[in-house]
C-alpha positions in Angstrom: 144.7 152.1 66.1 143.4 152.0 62.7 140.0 151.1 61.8 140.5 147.5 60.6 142.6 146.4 63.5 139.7 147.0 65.8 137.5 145.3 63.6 139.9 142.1 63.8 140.1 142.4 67.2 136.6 142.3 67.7 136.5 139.1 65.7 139.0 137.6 67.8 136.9 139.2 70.9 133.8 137.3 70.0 135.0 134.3 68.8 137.2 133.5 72.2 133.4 134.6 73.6 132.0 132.3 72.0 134.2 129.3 72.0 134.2 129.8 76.2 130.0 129.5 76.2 130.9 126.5 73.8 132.9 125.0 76.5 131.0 126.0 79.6 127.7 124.7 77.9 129.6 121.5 76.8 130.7 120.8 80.5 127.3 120.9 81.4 125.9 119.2 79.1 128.5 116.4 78.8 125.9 113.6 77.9 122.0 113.8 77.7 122.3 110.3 79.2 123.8 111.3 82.7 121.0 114.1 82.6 119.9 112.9 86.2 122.6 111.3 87.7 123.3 113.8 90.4 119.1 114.5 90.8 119.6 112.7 93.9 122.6 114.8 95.5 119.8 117.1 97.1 118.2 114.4 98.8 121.1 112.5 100.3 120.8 114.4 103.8 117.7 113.9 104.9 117.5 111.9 107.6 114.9 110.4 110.2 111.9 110.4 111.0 109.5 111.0 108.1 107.0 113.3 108.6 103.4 113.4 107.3 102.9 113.4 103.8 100.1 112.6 100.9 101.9 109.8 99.4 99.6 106.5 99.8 102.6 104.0 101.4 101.9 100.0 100.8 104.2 97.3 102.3 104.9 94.9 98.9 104.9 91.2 99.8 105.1 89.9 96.0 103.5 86.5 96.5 104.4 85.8 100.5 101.1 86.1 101.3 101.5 84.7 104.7 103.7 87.6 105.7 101.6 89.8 105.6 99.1 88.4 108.5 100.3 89.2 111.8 103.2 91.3 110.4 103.6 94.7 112.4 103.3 97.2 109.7 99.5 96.2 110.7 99.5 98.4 114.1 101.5 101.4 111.7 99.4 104.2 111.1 101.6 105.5 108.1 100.7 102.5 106.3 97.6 102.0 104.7 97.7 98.3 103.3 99.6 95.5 101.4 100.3 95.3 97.8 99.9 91.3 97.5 100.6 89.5 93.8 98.6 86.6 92.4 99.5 84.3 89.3 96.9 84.3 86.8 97.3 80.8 87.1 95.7 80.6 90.3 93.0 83.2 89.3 92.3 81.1 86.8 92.9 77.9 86.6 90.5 76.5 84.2 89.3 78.4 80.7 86.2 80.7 82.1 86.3 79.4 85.5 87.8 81.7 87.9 89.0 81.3 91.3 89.4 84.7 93.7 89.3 83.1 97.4 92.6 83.8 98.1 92.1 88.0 97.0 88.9 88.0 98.9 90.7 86.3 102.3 93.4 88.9 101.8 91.0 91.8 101.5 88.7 90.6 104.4 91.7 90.3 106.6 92.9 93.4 105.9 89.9 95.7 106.1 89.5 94.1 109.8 92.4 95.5 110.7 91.4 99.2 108.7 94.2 98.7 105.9 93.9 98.2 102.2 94.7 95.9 99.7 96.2 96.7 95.9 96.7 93.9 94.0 99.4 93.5 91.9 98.6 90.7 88.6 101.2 88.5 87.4 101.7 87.5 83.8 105.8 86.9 83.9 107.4 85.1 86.2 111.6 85.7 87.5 111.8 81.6 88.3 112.3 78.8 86.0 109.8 77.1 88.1 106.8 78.8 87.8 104.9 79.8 84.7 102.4 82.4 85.3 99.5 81.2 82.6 96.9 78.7 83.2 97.5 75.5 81.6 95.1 76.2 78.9 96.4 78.8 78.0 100.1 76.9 77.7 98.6 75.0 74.3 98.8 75.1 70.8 95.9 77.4 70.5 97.6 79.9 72.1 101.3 79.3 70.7 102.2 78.0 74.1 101.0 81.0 75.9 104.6 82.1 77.1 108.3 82.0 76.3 111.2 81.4 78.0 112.7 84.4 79.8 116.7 83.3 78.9 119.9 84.5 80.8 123.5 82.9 80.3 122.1 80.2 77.9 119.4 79.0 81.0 115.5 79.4 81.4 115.0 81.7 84.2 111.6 82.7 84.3 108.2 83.0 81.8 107.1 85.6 79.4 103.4 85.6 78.6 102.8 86.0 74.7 101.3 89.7 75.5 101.5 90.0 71.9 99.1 87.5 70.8 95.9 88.7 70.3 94.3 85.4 71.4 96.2 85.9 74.9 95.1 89.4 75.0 91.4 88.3 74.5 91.8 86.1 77.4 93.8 88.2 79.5 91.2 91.1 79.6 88.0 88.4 80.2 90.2 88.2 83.2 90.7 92.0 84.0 86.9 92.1 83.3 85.9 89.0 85.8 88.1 90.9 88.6 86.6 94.3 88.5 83.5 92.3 88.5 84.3 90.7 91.6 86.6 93.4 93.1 85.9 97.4 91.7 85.5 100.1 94.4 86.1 97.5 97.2 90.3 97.3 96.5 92.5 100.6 96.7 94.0 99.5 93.4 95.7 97.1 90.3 98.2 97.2 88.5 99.9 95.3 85.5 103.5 94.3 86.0 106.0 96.0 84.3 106.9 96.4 80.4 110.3 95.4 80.5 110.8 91.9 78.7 113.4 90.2 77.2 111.8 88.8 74.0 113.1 89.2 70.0 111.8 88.2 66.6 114.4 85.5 66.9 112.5 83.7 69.9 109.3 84.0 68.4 108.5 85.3 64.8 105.5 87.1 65.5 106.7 89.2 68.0 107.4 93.1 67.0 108.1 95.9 69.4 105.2 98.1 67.7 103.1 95.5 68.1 104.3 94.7 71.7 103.8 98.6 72.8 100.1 97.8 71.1 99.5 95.1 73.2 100.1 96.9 75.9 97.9 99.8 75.6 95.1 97.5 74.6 95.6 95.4 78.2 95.7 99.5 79.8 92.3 100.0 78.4 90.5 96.8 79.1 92.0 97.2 82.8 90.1 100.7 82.7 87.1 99.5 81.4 87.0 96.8 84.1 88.0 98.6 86.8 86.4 102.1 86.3 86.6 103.0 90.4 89.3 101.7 91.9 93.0 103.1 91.1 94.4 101.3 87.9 98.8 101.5 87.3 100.5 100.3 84.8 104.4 99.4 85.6 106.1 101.4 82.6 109.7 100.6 82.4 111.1 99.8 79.7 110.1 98.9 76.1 112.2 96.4 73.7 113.4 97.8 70.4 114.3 101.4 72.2 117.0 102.3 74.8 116.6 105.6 75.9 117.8 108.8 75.2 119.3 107.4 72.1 117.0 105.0 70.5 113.7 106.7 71.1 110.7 105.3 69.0 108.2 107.0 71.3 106.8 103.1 72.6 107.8 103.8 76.3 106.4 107.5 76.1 103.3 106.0 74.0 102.9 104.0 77.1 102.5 107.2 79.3 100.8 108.9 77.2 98.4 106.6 76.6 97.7 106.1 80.6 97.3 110.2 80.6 94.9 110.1 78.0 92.8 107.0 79.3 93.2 107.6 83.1 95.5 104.5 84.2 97.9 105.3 86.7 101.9 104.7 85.9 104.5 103.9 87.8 107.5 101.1 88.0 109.6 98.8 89.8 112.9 99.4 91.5 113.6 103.3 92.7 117.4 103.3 91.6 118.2 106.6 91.7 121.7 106.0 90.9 121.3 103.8 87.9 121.7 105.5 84.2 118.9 102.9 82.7 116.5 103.8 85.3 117.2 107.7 85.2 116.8 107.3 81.2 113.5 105.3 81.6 110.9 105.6 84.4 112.5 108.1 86.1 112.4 110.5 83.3 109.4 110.0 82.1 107.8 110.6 85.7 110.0 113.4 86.1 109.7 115.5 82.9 105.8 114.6 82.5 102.7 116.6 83.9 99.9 114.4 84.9 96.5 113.7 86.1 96.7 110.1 87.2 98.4 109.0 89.7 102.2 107.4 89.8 103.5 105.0 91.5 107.1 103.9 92.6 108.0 100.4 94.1 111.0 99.9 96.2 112.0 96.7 95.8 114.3 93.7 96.5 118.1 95.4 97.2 116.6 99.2 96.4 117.7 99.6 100.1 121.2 99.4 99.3 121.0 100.8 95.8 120.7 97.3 94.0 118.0 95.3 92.1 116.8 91.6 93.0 118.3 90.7 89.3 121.7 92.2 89.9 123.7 88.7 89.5 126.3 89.7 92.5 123.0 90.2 94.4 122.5 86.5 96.1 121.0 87.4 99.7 117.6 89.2 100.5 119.7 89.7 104.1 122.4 92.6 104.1 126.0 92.1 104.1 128.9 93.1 106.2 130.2 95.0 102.6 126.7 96.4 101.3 126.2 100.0 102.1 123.3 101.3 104.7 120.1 101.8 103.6 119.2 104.6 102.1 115.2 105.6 103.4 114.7 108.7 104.1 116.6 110.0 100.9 114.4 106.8 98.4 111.3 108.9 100.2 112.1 112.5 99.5 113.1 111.5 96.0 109.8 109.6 95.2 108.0 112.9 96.6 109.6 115.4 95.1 111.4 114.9 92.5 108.2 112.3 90.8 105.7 113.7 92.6 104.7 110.5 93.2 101.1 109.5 94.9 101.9 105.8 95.8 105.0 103.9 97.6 105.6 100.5 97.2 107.8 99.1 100.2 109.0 95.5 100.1 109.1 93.7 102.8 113.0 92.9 102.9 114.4 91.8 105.7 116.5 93.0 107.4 115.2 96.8 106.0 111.6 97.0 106.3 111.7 96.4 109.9 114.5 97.6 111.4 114.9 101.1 108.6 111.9 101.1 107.3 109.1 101.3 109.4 111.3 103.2 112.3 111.8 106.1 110.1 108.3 106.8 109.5 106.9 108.7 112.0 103.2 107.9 113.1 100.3 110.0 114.3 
């Protein structure tokens, strides 16, 4: 064989070498968005009972305050309180004049029975009927205070202004009153989540650089007022970016930002499953090293790998057709594949009780 077939050969050689690690590497790496959809494949085995581990567990009760009092996750040793939320209407409900009785019952009834309390501070509310803000707040020297949060052409819930600096103002004399009141003697605050539904359309001085702005500043007053006790921001999701595609670092900023001033970051709904998730939270509590502590909350219809604002999701109560719960795998995936320090369980009936607390072995 003469000299310059070989050399053609080889060509041909490496090319058909190369175009197969092409196509191996491409079926891989189909899509940088499904990155994480089979992270949980390695978890989906593990079964019953939990064992011992460092996460801090909490049973979320949202705003059902009464649930928690006499509720048997009490006598549990694997739990170490209840993660209750309170309106800052009712924190608040006059300019400057603040009312805390019903935080300070809940903490006093809780450290009797040797459990903690982490107090989770509304702003946005899911239900037409409630706004969050004090009714000063809702005037014309604020813009209103809050927007409609919109679905189908109805009101569903409220949206404080977070981008107004006059609500920020007012927003972080609150933060500042509560760690007054409350640093060092609760396990913990956080901020609810990010995620809003808001455009330039619905109010013309809204911007998604100045949203992610507003919502470092509101991190940073919530250190400064609570300098002891363990301070979270729910990080979720950012308007004016979707994730991997549309990246204008506001979502990262967020975590970044919580690294770099020691506020804590976590989220809502452990969907394991779902791409947005995966390409949101998920990810960024994966793929980041840090210091401060995350957070995870299970929440309404996490059990069966569903989220409270799934439309075809009606009844807190499980169906004949939804799938069984999925515990034990939700745990081993919060611990380690976040490396998460905090658990949020809701109490969801029939779950908490009957799945939930069962599977967690005591001491």
């Amino acid at each position: 064989m003469g000299q310059g077939c070989f050399a053609a050969l080889s060509v041909a050689a490496v090319s058909t070498l190369v175009l197969g690690a092409t196509l191996a590497s491409a079926q891989q790496w189909k899509n940088p968005a499904d990155r994480y959809a089979e992270a949980y494949i390695p978890y989906q085995d593990e079964t019953c009972p939990i064992d011992q581990d460092e996460i801090s567990h909490f049973v979320y009760f949202a705003r059902d305050r009464g649930r928690m009092r006499g509720h048997p996750f009490l006598d549990h040793s694997r739990f170490v309180g209840a993660q209750i939320m309170y309106r800052w209407r009712d924190l608040e409900p006059r300019k400057d004049r603040y009312d805390f009785s019903k935080i300070r019952s809940d903490l006093n009834y809780l450290r009797a029975r040797n459990k903690k309390l982490f107090i989770q501070l509304q702003d946005v509310t899911f239900s037409a009927k409630h706004k969050p803000m004090p009714d000063y707040v809702m005037s014309d020297g604020y813009a209103g205070g809050v927007v409609p949060y919109r679905a189908n052409g109805q009101t569903i819930g409220w949206i404080s202004r977070r981008w107004d600096p006059r609500v920020q103002e007012r927003f972080a004399a609150l933060l500042t009153a509560l760690g007054d009141e409350f640093d060092g003697e609760i396990e913990g605050i956080n901020l609810q989540e990010t995620a809003i539904d808001v455009s330039e359309e619905l109010d013309p001085t809204f911007t998604p650089a100045k949203y992610a702005e507003a919502i470092t500043a509101n991190m940073s007053a919530l250190k400064q007022a609570f300098p002891t006790s363990t301070t979270m921001q729910y990080a979720n999701f950012m308007p004016g970016e979707w994730l991997p595609w549309e990246d204008e670092g506001y979502l990262s900023g967020i975590y970044e930002h919580g690294e770099a001033i020691g506020v804590g970051l976590g989220a809502p709904d452990l969907m394991v499953k779902r791409r947005a998730q995966l390409n949101h939270p998920i990810a960024m509590m994966h793929e980041g090293t840090y210091s401060v502590p995350l957070g995870i909350a299970v929440q309404d219809g996490n059990y069966v790998g569903r989220t409270g604002a799934d439309a075809h999701f009606k009844d807190r109560a499980q169906s004949e057709s939804e799938p069984a719960p999925m515990v034990p795998m939700l745990h081993s995936y919060a611990r380690d594949f976040l490396n998460v320090d905090y658990m949020f369980w809701v109490d969801q009936a029939p779950y908490f009780e009957t799945q939930v607390m069962p599977c967690f072995s005591q001491d």
